[in-house]
Structure formats: C-alpha cells, structure tokens
C-alpha positions as CSV (number, residue, x, y, z in Angstrom):
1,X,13.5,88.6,32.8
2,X,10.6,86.5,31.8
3,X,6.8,88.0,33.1
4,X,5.6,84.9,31.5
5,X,3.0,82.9,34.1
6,X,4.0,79.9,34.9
7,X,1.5,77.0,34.4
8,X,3.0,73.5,35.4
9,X,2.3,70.1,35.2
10,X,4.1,67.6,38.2
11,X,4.3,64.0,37.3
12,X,4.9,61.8,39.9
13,X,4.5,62.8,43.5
14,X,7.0,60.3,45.2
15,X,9.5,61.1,47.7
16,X,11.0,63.7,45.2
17,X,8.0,64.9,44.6
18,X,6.7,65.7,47.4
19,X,9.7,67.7,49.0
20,X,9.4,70.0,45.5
21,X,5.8,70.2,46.5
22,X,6.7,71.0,50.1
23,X,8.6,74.2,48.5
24,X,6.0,74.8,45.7
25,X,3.6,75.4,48.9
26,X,6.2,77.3,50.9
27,X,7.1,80.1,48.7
28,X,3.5,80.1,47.8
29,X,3.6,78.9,44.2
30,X,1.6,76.0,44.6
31,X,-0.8,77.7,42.9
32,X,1.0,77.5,39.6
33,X,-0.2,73.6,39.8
34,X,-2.5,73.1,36.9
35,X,-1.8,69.3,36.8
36,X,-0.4,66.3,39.3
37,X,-0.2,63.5,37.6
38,X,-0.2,59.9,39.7
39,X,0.1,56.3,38.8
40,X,-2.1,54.9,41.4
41,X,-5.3,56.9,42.2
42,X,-5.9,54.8,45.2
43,X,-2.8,55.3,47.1
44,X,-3.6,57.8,49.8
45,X,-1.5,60.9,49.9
46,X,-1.2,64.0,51.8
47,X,-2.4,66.5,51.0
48,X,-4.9,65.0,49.8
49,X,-7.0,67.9,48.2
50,X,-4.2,68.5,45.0
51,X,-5.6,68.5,41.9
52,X,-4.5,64.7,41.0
53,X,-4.9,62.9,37.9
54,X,-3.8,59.2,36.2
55,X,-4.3,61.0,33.1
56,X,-1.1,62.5,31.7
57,X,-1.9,63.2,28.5
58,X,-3.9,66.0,30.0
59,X,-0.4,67.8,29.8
60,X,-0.1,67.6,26.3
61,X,-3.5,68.7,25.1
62,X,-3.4,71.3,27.5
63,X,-1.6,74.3,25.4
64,X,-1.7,76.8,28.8
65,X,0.8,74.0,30.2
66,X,4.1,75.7,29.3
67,X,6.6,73.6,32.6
68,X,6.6,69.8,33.2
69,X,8.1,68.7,35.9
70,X,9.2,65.1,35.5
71,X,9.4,63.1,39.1
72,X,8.7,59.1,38.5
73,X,10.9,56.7,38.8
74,X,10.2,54.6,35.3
75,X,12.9,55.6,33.1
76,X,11.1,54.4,29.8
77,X,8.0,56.6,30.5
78,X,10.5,59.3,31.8
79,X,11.7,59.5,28.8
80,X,8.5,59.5,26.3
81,X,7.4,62.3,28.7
82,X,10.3,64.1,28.5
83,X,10.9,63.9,24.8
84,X,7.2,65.1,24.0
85,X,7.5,68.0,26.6
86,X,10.9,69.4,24.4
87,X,9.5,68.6,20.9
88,X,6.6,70.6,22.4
89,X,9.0,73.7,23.0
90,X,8.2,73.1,26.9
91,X,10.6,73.8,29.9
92,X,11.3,70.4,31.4
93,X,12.6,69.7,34.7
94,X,14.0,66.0,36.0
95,X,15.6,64.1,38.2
96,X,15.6,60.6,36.3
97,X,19.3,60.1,36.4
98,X,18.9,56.5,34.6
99,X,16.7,58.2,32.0
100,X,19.1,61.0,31.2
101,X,22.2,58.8,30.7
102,X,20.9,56.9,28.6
103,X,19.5,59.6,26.7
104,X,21.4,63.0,27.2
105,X,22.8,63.3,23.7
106,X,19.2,63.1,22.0
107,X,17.5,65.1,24.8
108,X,19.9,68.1,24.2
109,X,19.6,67.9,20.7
110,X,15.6,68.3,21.0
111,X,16.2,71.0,23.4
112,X,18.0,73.0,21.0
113,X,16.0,71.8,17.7
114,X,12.9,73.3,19.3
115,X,13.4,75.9,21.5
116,X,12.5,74.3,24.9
117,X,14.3,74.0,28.0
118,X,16.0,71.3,29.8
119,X,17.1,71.2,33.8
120,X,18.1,68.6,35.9
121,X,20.4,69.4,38.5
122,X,18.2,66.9,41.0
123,X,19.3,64.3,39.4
124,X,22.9,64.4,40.0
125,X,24.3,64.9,43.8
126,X,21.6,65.5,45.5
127,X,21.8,68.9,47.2
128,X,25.5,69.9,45.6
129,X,24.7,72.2,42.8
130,X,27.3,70.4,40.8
131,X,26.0,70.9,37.4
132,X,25.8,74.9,37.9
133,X,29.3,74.5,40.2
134,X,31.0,73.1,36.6
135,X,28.8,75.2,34.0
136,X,29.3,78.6,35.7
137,X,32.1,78.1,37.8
138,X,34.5,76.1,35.7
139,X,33.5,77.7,32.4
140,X,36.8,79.1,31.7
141,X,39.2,76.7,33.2
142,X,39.7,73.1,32.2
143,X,38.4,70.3,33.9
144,X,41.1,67.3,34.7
145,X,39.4,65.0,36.9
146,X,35.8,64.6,39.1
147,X,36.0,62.3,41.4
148,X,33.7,61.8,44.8
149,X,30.4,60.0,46.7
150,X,27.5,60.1,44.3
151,X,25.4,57.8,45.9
152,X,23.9,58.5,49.3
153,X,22.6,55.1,50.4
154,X,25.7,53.5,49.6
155,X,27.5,55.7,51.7
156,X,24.9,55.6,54.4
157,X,25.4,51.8,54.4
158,X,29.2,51.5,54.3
159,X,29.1,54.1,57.2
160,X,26.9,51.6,59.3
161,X,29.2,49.0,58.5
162,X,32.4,50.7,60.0
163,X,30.8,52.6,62.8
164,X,28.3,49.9,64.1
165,X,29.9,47.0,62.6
166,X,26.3,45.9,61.6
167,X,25.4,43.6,58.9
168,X,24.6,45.0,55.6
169,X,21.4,43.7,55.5
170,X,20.4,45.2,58.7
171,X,22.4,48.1,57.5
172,X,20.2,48.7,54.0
173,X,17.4,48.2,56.4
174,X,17.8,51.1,58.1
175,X,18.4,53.0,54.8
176,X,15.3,51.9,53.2
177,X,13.5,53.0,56.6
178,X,15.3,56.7,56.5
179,X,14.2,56.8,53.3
180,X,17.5,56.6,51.9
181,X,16.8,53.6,50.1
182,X,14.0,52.1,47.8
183,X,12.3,48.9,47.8
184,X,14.1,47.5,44.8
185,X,17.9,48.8,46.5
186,X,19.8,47.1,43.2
187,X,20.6,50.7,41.2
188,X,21.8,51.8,44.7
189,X,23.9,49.6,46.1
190,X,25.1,47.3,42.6
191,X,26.9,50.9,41.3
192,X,24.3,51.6,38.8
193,X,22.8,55.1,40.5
194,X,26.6,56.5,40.9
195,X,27.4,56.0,37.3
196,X,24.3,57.5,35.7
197,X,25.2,60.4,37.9
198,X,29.0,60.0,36.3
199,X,27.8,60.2,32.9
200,X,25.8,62.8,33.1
201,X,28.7,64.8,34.7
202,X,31.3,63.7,32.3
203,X,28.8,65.5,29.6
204,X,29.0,69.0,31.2
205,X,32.9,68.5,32.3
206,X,34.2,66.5,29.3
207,X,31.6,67.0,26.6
208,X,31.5,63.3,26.0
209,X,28.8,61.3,26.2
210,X,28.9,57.7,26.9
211,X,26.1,54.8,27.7
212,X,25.9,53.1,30.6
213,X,26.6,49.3,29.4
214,X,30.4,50.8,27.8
215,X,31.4,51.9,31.7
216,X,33.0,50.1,34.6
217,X,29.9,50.0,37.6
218,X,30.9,47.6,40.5
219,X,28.8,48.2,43.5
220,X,29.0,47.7,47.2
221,X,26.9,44.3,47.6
222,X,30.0,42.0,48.1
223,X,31.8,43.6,50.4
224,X,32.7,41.1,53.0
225,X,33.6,41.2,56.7
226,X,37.1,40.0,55.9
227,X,37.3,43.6,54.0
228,X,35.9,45.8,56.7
229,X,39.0,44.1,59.1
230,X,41.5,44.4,56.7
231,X,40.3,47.8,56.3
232,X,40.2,48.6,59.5
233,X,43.9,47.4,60.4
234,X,45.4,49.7,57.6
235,X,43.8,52.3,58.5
236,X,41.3,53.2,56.1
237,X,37.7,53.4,54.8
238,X,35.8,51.9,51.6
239,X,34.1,54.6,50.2
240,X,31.8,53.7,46.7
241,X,33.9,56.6,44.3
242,X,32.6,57.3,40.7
243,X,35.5,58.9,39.0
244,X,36.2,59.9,35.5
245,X,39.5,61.7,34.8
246,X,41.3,63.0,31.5
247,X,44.6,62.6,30.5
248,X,46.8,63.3,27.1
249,X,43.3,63.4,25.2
250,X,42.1,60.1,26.8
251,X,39.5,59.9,29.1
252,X,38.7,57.5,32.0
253,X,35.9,56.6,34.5
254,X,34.6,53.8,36.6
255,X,32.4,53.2,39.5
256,X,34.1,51.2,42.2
257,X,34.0,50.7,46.3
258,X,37.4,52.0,46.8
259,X,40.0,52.7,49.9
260,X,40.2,55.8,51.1
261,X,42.9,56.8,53.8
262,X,42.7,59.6,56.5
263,X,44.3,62.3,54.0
264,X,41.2,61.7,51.6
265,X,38.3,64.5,52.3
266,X,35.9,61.4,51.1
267,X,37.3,59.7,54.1
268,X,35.2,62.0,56.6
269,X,31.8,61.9,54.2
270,X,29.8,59.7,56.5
271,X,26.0,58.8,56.2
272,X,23.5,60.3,53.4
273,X,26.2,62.6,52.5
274,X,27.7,63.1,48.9
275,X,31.2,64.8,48.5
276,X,33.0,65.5,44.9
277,X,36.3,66.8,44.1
278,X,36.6,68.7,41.2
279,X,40.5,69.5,40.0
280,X,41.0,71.5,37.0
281,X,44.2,73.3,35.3
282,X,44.4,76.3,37.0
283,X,42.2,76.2,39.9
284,X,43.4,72.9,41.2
285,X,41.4,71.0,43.5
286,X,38.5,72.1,45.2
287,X,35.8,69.9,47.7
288,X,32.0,70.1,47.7
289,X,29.8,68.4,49.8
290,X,26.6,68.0,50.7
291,X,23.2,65.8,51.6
292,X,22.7,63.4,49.1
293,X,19.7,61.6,49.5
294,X,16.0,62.6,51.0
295,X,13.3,64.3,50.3
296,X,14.1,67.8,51.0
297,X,17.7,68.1,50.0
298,X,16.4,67.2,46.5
299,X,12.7,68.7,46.6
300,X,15.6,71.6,47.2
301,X,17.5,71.3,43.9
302,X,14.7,70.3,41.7
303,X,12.9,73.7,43.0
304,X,16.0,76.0,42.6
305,X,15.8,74.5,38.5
306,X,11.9,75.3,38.1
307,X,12.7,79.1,39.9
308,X,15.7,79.4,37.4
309,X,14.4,77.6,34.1
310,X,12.9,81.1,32.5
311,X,16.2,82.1,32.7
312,X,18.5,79.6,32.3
313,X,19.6,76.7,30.7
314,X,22.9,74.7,30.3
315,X,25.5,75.5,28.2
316,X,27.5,71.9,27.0
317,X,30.2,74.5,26.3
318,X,32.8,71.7,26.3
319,X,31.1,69.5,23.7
320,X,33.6,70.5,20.6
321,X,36.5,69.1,23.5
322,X,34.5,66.1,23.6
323,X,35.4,65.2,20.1
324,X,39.0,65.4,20.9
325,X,39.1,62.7,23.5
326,X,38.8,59.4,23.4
327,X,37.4,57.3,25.8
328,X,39.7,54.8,26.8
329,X,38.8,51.3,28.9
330,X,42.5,49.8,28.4
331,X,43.9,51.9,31.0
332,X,44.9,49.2,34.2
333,X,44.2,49.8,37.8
334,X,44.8,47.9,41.1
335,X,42.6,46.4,43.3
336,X,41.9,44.2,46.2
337,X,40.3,41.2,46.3
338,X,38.6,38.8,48.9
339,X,39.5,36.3,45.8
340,X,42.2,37.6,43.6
341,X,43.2,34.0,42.4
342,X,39.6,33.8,40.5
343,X,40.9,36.8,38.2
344,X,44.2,35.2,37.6
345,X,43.4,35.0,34.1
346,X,43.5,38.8,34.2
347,X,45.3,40.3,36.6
348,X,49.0,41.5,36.8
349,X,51.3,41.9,39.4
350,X,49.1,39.8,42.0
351,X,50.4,40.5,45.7
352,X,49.1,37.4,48.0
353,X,48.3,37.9,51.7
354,X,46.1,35.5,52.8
355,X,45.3,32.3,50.4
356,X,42.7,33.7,47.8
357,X,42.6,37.3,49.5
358,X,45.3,39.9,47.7
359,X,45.7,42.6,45.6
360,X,46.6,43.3,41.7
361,X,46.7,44.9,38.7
362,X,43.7,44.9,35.8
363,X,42.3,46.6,33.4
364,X,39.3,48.1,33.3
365,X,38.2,46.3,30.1
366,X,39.0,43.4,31.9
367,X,37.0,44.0,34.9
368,X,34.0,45.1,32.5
369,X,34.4,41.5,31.1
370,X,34.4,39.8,33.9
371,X,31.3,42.0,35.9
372,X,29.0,38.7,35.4
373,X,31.7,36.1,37.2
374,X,31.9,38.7,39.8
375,X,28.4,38.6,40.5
376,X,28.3,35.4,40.5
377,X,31.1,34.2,42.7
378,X,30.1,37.3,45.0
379,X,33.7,38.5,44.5
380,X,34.6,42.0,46.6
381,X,36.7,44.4,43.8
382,X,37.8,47.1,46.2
383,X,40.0,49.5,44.4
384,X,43.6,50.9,45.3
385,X,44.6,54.6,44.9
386,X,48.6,55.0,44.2
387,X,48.9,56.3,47.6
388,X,46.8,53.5,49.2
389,X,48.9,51.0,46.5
390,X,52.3,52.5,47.8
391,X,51.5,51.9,51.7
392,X,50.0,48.3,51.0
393,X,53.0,47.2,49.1
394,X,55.2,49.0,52.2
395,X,53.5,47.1,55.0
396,X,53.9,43.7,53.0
397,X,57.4,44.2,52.3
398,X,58.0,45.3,55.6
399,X,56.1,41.7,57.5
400,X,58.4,40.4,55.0
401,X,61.8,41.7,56.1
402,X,60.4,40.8,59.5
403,X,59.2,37.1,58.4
404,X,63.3,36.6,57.6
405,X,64.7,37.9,60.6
C-alpha cells in the first residue's frame, strides 16, 4: 500500500464538485487540497474560505501536485487537462463522460505510456459502481449484453410524464430545479449523455472502442402525448435504454426511448434512478440499480476513485476480444412511430394503426441516416423489444379477427 501523501488539485467545483468536496471535508481529507481551480472568480460559493484559483496552470508547475481531479463540464478543456495530468505521470480522476468517449482509446494509451493513472467511475451511472461491477466482477466470464437507464434526468422526466401526466416542459422544469438537469438540457434529454456512458462501457465489457458520431443516439424530446396513451393502453412504459449487445463476433448498440412491459426490472426504475442489466455466459443475468443523478450520489463515486487510485487502476482486460468483433450498424430493429409513413423509404414490415401512427422494421444504419429528418419533423422513434413486438402484433391481429366478425 502506497504511504505516498496525497497533494491534489480540484478543477471545477460545480455540482460534482462540490458533493466530492462535501466528502473530502467529511473524512477529513480536505486538507490534501493544494489547489481549486474555478472559471469564474466572482461567482460566490460556499465555503467560501477554499483556497480558489482561475489559474490552472498552477497545477502543472506545481511538481508536489501528484492527483487532479477533473470536475468541469467543457469537454475540450477536459481533455487538455487530462492529457497533461497523464503525460505528467499524474493520477487523474473524471467524470467528463463526453470527454472520455471521445477520447478513451488515446487516454489509456497515455496512461500506460507514462506511468500515471486514470479513474472515472463518476462518469458512468451515477452511484452504480458499474465499471468496478464489470472489471472485477466479470473478469472471468464473458460479457453478452448491457443493457439499462443511463441517464437520470431522462428517466426523471419520462417518470413525471406517466405518473403526473405533466407536460415535458413543466416536467424538465422540475428536473432542472432538483438539480437533475442543466441549463443547456440537450445532452440529456436528445440521447447524447446515455451513449457517452454506452461507449465508455462497451470499452471495459467488449474492448471496443467506438466514437460517438458512428452510434445510434435518439433521445426523449419527441415523445408525444399520443405515445404516452398508446403506452398506457398496452400496458407499458417508455424507458430511454442504451444497449450494446454481442452476437457471433458482431457487436451492436444504440440509444433509444424504448417500451418496456411489467416483466422488465427497467419498468419499476422511476425518477433519478439508473438500473443496468448485465448478462454474461455463465452468470446469466444480473440487475443493478441505483441513483443516478445529484450531487452526492456522484460526489460519492468520484471520492471512492480518489480513495482507491494509489491502488488501483482499470484493467481493459478484454481489449485483445475487441479486435475480434466487429461493430455492426446493419443489424434491423422495430420500432414505433407517431409517423411511420415518413420512414417509408426505410422501413420494413410497416404495421398501420392509426393513419401515420404504426410500427416497423429498420435498420439501425438507416435510423443513423435519417437522425436529422427526425429532428426535424419532431418524429417519436420508440423502440420494440421481441416480447413487446410479439404482443403488439397479437393485439392487432386480434382487433382484426374481431373487425371481421
């Protein structure tokens, strides 16, 4: 064990940042604080006698500085801090999800080119320990699917929707008061959180490691009313579910709001909540869940990597599988739409219910194409599981029959 003293450098002292704080100061380590380094040196902030700086450089010309712990929200400047603190030989610890999956490849390369260290468990599911949960737990087994809530204001929103039958504006409202929710709520609620989480996962579960712009993100901002009913007579929930899942040496993932029926343990994830299934070859499946937004929850996570980081460090022991499988974006899948007949050009098997409203087959190359039209057209893509599919498809055959008689 390492009797090294630790002298660390906190940059960015946001909502993240202050709940790792909160803990710094609890287990009385606060005193370990050689730097805090702020954007804004006239925003008030409690406490307010820190040692606060706007200089960051300060933590590279310090040499006693041997921890960074990286808390802002820019991705570009996470990043330059990042990859200074590993070429440095520096212990770094994150939680800039959007930084990282852009950038995990290089970054773990540096880490093992000169000798530093490199956690970010905070950046992931909030307070599920996924990373560890796949590195130590699933070392030995294979990995065949993850699949789950990765996004906590999503699911705080979609929950509000159901149970209150609010509005989503009123709905991301309340998020964004909770603190569930930035200003800017676009990462959140357009997908684009959930799959940096994704990718960073597939890495440590798949050993592949794929940009952002070549996956499938479609987020939660049009949903309609029309969905929520339709929802609600069959029974089910929308849930936004990242999933990534290998098959025959080809592997899969996508980001989409998807239904989810009472058999589903992301059915009964409600609020702020994350919840991931993990099924590998011998284990099977097993469920995690936990908080996954706010300040403590990850203050929480982001402490448990600086207490571990002497000690510790991630493994990417399925990196050498990573070169066996191919990502695949051909693969089709089914989903509902509020205007299925706009995708005619792409979809298969198209199952009319209600003039433009219906269901159908795509690909997800397909639906990567036609993201922008989406957008545009404020199209809901709500996706079908094959048990969801099979009892759809039932209940349509079945108003049929009784359309005849």
């Amino acid at each position: 064990m390492s009797t090294q003293t630790k002298h660390t450098a906190l940059i960015g002292f946001g909502t993240v940042g202050q709940g790792f704080y909160h803990y710094l100061a609890e287990n009385y380590e606060d005193k370990n604080l050689s730097e805090i380094v702020i954007k804004d040196a006239s925003k008030s902030r409690v406490p307010n006698n820190l040692n606060f700086t706007t200089k960051g450089k300060n933590v590279f010309q310090n040499k006693n500085i041997n921890t960074v712990v990286e808390l802002i929200s820019d991705d570009k400047e996470a990043f330059n801090i990042v990859k200074k603190a590993l070429e440095l030989g520096k212990k770094v610890v994150s939680a800039n999800k959007k930084m990282i999956a852009h950038h995990l490849e290089e970054l773990v390369q540096l880490e093992q080119q000169f000798g530093g260290k490199f956690l970010y468990e905070g950046a992931v599911a909030g307070s599920i320990p996924i990373i560890k949960i796949i590195n130590e737990h699933y070392a030995f087994d294979e990995i065949i699917e993850i699949r789950g809530i990765l996004n906590g204001t999503s699911n705080y929103i979609l929950t509000q929707l159901f149970e209150k039958e609010i509005g989503f504006e009123e709905a991301l409202q309340q998020a964004q008061e909770a603190g569930f929710a930035e200003a800017d709520s676009t990462a959140d609620v357009g997908g684009f959180d959930a799959l940096h989480k994704l990718l960073i996962l597939t890495a440590h579960a798949f050993g592949k490691f794929i940009l952002p712009e070549k996956a499938l993100n479609i987020g939660i901002n049009n949903i309609k009313k029309s969905d929520l009913t339709f929802a609600k007579a069959n029974n089910l929930k929308i849930k936004l579910v990242a999933s990534a899942k290998s098959h025959n040496n080809k592997l899969s993932l996508s980001v989409l709001p998807t239904f989810v029926d009472e058999s589903d343990d992301l059915f009964h994830v409600k609020n702020e909540f994350n919840g991931i299934e993990v099924v590998s070859n011998n284990i099977g499946s097993q469920f995690y869940k936990g908080k996954g937004a706010g300040k403590l929850p990850t203050g929480h996570v982001v402490f448990t990597d600086y207490k571990s980081i002497e000690n510790s460090r991630y493994t990417y022991q399925n990196i050498h599988l990573g070169k066996k499988i191919k990502y695949e974006t051909r693969d089709s899948i089914w989903v509902y739409s509020n205007q299925i007949t706009l995708l005619e050009k792409h979809i298969e098997n198209v199952v009319l219910l209600n003039g433009s409203q219906g269901y159908g087959s795509i690909k997800i190359a397909d639906l990567i194409k036609v993201k922008e039209l989406i957008n545009i057209h404020h199209v809901s893509i709500i996706a079908l599981s094959d048990k969801v599919k099979q009892q759809l498809i039932l209940q349509f055959k079945r108003k049929i029959e009784f359309a005849l008689v």
